[in-house]
C-alpha positions as CSV (number, residue, x, y, z in Angstrom):
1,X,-27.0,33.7,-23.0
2,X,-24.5,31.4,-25.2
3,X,-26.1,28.4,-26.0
4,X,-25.5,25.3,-24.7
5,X,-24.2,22.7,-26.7
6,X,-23.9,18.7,-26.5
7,X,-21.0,17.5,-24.6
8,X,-18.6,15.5,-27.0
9,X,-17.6,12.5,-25.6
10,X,-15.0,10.2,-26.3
11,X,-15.4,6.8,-24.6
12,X,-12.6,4.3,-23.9
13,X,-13.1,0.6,-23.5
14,X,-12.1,-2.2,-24.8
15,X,-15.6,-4.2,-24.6
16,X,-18.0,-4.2,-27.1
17,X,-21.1,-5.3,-24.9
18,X,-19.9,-2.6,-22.1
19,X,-19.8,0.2,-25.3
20,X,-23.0,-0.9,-25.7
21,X,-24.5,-0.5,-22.4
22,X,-22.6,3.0,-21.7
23,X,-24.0,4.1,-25.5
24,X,-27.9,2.5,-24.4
25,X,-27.4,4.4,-21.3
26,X,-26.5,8.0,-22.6
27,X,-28.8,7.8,-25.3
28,X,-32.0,6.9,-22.6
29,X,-30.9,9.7,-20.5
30,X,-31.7,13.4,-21.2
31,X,-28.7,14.7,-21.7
32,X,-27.0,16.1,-24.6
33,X,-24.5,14.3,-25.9
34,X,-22.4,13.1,-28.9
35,X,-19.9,10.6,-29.1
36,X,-17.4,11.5,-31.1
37,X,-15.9,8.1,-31.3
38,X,-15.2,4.7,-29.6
39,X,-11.6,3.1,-29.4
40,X,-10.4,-0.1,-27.4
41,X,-6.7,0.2,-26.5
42,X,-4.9,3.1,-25.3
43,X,-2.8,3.7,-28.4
44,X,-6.1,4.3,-30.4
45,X,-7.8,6.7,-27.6
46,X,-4.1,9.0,-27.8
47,X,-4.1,8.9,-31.1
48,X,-7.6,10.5,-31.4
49,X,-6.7,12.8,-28.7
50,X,-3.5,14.2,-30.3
51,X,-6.0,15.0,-33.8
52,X,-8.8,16.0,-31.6
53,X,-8.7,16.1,-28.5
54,X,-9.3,20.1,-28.5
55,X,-12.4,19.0,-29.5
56,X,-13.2,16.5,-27.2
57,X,-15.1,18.1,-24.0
58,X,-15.2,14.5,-21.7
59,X,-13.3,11.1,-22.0
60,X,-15.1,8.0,-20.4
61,X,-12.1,5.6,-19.5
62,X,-12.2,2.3,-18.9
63,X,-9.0,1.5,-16.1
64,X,-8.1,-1.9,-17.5
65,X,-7.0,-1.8,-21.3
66,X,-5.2,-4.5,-23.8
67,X,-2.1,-2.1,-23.6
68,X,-2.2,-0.2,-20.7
69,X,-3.9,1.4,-18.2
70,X,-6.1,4.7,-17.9
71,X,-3.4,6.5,-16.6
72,X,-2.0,6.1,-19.6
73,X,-4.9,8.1,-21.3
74,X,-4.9,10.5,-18.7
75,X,-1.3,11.5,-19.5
76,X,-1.9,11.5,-22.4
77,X,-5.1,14.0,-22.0
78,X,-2.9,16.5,-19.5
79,X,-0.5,16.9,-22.0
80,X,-2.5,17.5,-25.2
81,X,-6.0,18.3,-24.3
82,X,-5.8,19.9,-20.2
83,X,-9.6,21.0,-20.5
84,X,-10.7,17.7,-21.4
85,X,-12.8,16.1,-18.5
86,X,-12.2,12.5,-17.4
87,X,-14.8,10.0,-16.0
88,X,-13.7,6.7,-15.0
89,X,-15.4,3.7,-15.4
90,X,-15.2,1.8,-11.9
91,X,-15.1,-1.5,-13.3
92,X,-11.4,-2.3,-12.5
93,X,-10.2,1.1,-10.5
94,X,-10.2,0.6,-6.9
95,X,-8.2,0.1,-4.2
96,X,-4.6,1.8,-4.3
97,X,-5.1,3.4,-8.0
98,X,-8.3,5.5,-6.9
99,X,-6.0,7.8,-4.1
100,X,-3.5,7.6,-7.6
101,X,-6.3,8.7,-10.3
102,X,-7.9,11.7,-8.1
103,X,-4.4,13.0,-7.9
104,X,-3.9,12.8,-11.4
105,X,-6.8,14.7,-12.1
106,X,-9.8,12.3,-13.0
107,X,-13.2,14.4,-12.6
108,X,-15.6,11.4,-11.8
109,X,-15.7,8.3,-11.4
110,X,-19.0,6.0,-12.6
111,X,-20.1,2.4,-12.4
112,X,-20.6,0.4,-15.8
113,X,-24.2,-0.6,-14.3
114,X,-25.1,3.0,-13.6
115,X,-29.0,3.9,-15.0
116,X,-29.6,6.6,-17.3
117,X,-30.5,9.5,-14.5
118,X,-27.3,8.9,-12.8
119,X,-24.8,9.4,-15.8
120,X,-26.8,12.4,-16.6
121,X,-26.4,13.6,-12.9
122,X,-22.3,12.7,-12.9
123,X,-21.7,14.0,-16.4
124,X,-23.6,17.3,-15.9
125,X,-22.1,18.0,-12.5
126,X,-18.3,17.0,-14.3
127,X,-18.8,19.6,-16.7
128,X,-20.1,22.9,-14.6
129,X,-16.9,22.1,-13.0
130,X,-17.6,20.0,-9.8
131,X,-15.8,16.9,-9.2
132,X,-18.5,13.4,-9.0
133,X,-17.2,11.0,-6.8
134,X,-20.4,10.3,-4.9
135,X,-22.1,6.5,-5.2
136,X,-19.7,5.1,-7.5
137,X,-16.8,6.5,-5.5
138,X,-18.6,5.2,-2.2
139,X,-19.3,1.8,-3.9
140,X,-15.9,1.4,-5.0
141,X,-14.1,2.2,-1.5
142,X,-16.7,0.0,-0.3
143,X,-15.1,-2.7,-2.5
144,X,-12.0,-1.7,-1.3
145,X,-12.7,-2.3,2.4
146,X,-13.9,-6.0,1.2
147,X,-10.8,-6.2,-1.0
148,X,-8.3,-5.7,2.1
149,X,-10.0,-7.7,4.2
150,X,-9.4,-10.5,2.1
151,X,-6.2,-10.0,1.7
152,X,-5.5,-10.0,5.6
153,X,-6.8,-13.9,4.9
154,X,-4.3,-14.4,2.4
155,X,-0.8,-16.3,3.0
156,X,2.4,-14.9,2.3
157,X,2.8,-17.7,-1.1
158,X,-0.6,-16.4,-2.1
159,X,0.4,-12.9,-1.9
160,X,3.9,-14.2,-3.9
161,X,1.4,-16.5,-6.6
162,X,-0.5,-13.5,-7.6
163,X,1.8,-11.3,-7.7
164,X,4.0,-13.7,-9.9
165,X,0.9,-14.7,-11.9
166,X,0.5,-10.7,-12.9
167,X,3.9,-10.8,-14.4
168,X,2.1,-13.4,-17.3
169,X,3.8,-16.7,-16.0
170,X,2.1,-19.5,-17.4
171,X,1.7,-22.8,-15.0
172,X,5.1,-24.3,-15.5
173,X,7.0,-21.1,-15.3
174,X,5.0,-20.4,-11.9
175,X,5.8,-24.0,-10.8
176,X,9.5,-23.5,-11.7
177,X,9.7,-19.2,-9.8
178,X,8.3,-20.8,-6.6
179,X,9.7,-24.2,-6.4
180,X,6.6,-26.4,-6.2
181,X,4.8,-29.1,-9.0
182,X,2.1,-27.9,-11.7
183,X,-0.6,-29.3,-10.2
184,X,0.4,-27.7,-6.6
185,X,0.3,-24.1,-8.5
186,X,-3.0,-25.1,-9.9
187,X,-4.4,-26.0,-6.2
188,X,-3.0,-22.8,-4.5
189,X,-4.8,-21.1,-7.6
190,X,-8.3,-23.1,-6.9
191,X,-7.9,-22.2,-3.3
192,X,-7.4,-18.3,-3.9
193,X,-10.1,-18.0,-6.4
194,X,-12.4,-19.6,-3.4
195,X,-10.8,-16.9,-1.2
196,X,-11.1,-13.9,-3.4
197,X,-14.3,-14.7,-5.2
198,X,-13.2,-14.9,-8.7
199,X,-13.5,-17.2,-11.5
200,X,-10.0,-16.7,-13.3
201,X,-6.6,-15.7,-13.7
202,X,-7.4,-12.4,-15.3
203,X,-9.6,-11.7,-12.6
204,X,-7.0,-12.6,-9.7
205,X,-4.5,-10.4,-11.8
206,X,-7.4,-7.6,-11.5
207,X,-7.4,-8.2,-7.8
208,X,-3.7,-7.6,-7.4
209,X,-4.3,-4.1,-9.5
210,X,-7.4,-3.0,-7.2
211,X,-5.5,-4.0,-4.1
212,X,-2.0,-2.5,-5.3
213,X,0.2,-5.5,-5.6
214,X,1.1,-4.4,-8.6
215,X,0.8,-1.4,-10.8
């Protein structure tokens, strides 16, 4: 019987303190593992891919990057290294890009709290061959359901503002694209963080990305 080996991993985010809790996590667990290397943008994870990524048995990707998205890497992945296995990290895919990331050919998918048992469980299962989307899929269509409910509360300008304020438009060029004052984009803003439940611009642009305003 050949024996087995650890699974080299290459792991794709672009924080520090979440490379740190994936890395604390694999290395509690009882798997078998190696990390070949960690890069933060998606230029740096195709570049390792294209010297190595024969050599490279699984990918954890984060969705969101400086530079792109995951889909990125997983293109990137089909075309140089097909027998590479991808886990996503569930941080920022959901809603529309989930249907969009299965059909591309993402093996798993994982949440960045997961415990040291479960990232054994979906890694081992990813590589005998058998897709994982079991309770970080579940949790992540759960936060979908939430995610499109909110949006049936949402007006037709709040729909246009976030969809605007994806594009990068600062405060006067969003005042100026919808015909209002400053300070009237800054209070549709405070209103939709109350609605949505975020804190932030970047996180109301990653609201538009799980709920497919933009892509």
């Amino acid at each position: 019987m050949e024996e087995s080996r650890a699974i080299r991993i290459l792991m794709v985010e672009d924080q520090p303190i979440c490379r740190m809790g994936i890395r604390s996590t694999l290395d509690k667990s009882e798997l078998d593992h190696q990390v070949l290397a960690e890069v933060d943008t998606v230029a740096k994870a195709v570049s390792f891919l294209e010297q190595y990524g024969s050599q490279t048995d699984l990918i954890l990707l984060d969705y969101m990057l400086p530079d792109g998205t995951g889909m990125d890497v997983i293109d990137a992945a089909k075309r140089v290294s097909p027998e590479t296995k991808i886990v996503i990290f569930s941080g920022e895919a959901g809603g529309a890009t989930v249907k969009q990331l299965l059909e591309a050919g993402v093996n798993g998918f994982m949440s960045k709290s997961i415990n040291s048992e479960e990232i054994a469980l979906v890694l081992r299962s990813v590589m005998a061959g058998n897709d994982y989307t079991g309770e970080a899929h579940m949790r992540i269509e759960k936060d979908l359901q939430a995610d499109y409910e909110t949006m049936k509360s949402l007006t037709r300008r709040e729909i246009e503002l976030i969809t605007l304020c994806a594009t990068g438009l600062n405060t006067k060029q969003l005042s100026e694209e919808m015909n209002v004052t400053p300070h009237s984009i800054e209070n549709m803003k405070s209103s939709l963080f109350n609605k949505i439940g975020v804190k932030s611009t970047n996180e109301l642009i990653l609201f538009a990305f799980r709920v497919g305003l933009v892509s």
